[in-house]
NUTIZA-999102 format. One record per residue: residue in one letter; x, y, z of N, C-alpha, C, O, CB in turn. Coordinates in steps of 0.1 Angstrom, whole numbers, padded with zeros to 4 digits, always signed. Glycine has a CB too. Layout:
BEGIN
AXYZXYZXYZXYZXYZ/...
% end
This chain:
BEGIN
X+0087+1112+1421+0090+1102+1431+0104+1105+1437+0107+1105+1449+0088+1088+1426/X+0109+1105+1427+0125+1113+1435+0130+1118+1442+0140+1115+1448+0130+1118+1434/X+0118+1134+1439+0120+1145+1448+0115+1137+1463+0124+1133+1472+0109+1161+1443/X+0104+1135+1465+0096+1125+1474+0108+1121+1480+0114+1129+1486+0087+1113+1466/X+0110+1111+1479+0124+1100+1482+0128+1113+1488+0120+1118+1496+0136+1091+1469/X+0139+1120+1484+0151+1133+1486+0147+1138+1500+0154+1136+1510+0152+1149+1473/X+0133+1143+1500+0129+1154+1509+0131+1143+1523+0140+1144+1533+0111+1162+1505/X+0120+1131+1521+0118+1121+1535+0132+1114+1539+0134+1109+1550+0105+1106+1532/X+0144+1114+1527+0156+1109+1535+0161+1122+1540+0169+1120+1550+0168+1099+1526/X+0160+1137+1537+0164+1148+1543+0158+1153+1556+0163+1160+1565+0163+1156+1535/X+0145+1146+1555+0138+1150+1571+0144+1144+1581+0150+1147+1591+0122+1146+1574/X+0140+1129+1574+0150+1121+1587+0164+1123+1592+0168+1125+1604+0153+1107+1583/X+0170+1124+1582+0184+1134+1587+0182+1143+1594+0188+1142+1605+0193+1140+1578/X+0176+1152+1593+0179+1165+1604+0170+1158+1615+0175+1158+1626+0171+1184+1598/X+0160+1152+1615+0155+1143+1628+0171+1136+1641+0175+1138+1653+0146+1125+1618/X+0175+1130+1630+0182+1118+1636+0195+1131+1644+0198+1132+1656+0190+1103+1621/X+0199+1139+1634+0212+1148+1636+0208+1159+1652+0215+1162+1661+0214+1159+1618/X+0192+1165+1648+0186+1169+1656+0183+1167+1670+0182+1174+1680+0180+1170+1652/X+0180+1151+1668+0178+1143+1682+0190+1138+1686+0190+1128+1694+0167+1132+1683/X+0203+1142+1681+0216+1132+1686+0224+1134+1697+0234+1128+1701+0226+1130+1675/X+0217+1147+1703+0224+1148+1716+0215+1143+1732+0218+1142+1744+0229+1164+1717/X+0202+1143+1723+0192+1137+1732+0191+1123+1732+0185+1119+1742+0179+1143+1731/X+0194+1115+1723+0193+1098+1721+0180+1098+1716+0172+1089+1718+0195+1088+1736/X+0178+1105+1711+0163+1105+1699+0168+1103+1685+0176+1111+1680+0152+1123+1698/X+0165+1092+1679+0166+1091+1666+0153+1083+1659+0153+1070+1657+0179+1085+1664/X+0140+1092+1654+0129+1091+1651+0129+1082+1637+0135+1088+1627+0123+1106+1651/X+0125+1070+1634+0123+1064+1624+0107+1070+1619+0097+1073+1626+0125+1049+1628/X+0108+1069+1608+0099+1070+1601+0087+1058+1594+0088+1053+1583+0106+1075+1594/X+0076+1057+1604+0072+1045+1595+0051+1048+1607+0046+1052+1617+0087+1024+1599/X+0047+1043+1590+0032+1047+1592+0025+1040+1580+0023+1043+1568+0030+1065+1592/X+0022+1025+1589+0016+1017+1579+0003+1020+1577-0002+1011+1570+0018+1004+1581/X-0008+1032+1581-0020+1031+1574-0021+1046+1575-0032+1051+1574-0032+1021+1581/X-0011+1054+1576-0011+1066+1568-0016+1076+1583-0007+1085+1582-0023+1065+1552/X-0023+1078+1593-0028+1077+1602-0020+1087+1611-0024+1098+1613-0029+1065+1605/X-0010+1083+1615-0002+1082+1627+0007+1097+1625+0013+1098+1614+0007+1068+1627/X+0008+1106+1634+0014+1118+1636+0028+1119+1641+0029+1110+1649+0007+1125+1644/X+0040+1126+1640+0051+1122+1649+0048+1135+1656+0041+1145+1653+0069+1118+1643/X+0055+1130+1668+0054+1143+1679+0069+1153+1674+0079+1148+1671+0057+1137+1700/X+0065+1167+1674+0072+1172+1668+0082+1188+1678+0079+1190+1690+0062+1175+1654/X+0086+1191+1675+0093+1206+1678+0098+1198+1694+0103+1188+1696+0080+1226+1679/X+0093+1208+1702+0099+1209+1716+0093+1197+1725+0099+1191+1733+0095+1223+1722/X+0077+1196+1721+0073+1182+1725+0080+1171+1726+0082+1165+1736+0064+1177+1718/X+0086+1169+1711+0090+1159+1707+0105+1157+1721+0106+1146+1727+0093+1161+1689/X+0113+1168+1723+0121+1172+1731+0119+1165+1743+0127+1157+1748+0119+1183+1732/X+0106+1170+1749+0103+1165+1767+0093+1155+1766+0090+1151+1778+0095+1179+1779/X+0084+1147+1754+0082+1135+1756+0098+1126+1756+0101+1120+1766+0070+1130+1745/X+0107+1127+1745+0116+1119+1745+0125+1121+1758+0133+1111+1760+0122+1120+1733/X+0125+1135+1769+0135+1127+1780+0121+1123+1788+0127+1115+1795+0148+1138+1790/X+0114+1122+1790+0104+1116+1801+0104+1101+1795+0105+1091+1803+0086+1123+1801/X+0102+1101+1784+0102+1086+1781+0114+1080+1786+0113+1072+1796+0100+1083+1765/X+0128+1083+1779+0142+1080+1785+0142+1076+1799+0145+1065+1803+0151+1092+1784/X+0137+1086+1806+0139+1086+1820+0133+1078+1825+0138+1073+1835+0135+1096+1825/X+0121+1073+1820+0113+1065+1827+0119+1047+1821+0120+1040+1831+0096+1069+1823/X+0123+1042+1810+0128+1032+1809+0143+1030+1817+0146+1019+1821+0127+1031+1797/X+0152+1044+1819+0167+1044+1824+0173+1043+1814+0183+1036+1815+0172+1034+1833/X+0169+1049+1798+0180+1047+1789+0175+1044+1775+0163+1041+1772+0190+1034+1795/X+0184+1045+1768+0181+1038+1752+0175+1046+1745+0170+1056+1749+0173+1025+1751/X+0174+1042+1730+0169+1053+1722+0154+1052+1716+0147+1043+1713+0179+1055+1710/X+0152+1068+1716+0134+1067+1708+0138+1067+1695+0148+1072+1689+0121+1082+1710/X+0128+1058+1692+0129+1053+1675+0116+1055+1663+0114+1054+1651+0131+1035+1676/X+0108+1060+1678+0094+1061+1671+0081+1073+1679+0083+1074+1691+0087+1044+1671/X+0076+1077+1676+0066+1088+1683+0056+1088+1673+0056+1086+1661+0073+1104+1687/X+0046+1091+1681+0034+1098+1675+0020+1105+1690+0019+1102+1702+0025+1084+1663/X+0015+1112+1682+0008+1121+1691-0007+1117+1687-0012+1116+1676+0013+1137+1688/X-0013+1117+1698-0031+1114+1698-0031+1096+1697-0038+1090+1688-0042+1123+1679/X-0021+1087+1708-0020+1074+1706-0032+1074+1711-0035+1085+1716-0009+1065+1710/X-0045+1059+1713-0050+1054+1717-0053+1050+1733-0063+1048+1738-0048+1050+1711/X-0038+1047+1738-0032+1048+1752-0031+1061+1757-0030+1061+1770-0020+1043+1752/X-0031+1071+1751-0025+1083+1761-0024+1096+1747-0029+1094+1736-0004+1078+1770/X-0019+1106+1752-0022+1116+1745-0008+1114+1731-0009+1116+1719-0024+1131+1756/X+0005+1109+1741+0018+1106+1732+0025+1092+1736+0028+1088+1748+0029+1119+1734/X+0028+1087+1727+0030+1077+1725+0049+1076+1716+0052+1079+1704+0015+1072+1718/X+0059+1072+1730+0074+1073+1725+0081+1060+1724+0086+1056+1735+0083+1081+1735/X+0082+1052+1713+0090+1038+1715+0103+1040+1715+0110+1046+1707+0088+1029+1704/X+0108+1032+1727+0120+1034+1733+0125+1019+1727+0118+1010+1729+0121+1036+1751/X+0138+1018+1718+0147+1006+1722+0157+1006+1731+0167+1013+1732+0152+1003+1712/X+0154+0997+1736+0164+0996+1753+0179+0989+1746+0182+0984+1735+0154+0979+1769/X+0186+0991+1756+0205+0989+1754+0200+0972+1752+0210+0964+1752+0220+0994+1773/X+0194+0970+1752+0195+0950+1755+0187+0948+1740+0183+0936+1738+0183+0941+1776/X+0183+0958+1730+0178+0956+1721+0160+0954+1721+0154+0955+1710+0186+0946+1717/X+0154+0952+1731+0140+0950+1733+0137+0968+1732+0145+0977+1733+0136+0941+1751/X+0117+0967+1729+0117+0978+1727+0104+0975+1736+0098+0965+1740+0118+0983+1713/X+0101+0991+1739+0089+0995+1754+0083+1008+1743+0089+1014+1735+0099+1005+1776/X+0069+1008+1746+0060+1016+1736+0055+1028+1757+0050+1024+1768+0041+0999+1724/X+0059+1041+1752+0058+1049+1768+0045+1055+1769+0043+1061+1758+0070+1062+1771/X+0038+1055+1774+0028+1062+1771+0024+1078+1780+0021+1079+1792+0017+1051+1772/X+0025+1086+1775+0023+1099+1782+0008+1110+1781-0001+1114+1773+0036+1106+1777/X+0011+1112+1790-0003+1123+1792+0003+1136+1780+0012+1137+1772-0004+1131+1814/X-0010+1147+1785-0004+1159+1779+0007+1170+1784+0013+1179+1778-0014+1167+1776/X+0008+1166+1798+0021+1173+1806+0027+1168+1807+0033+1169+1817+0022+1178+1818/X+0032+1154+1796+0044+1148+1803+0046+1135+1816+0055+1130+1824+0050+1160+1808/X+0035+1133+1814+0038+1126+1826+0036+1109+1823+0024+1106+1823+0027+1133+1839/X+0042+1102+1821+0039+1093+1817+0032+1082+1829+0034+1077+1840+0050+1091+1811/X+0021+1079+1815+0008+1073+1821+0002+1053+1822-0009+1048+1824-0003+1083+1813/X+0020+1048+1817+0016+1037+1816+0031+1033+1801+0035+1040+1792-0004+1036+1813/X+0034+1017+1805+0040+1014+1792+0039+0998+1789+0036+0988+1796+0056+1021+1792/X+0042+0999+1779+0039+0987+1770+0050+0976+1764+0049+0976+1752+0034+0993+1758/X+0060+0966+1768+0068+0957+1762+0067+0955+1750+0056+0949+1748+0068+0947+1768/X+0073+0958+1740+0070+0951+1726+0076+0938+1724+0088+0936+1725+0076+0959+1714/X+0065+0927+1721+0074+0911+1722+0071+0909+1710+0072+0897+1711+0069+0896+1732/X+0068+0911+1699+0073+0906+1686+0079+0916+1677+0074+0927+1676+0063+0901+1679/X+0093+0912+1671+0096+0921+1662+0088+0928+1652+0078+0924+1648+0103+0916+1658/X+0094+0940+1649+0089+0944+1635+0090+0940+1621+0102+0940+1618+0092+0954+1634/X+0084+0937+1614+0087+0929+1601+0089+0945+1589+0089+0942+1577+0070+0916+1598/X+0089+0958+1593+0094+0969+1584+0106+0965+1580+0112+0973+1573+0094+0982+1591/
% end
């Protein structure tokens, strides 16, 4: 369980370190096991399309094959509220979502 632990606080680090000049800092969280993060270069041009499209703030969450759209980037906005982005497969974002209740993670 250790190793376990070591590796998922080491991923996230190179996540967070990785995305820190882009304002991506990917949390980790997948309550029914399910859920994919968008990864390599994707992860790249969903997170500025998402950015772009709210005007700001950081991704905190992704996954790929959402229900809404093909990728799915949760943005927390500078004012602390968070917007769920929803994007096509070119990027183009195809709709977004207000989150009004906190997370209880």
């Amino acid at each position: 369980m250790r190793r376990r632990t070591t590796w998922i606080i080491g991923g996230v680090a190179a996540l967070a370190v990785a995305g820190a000049s882009t304002g991506v800092a990917v949390a980790v969280s997948d309550d029914d096991g399910t859920e994919q993060p968008i990864t390599g270069d994707a992860l790249e041009q969903a997170s500025e399309a998402a950015l772009e499209h709210t005007g700001g703030g950081e991704v905190t969450d992704t996954e790929v094959g959402d229900e809404e759209g093909y990728y799915e980037v949760e943005v927390t906005l500078p004012d602390g509220g968070e917007v769920d982005v929803h994007l096509d497969e070119d990027f183009t974002v195809i709709g977004d979502e207000p989150e009004d209740e906190p997370d209880d993670d």
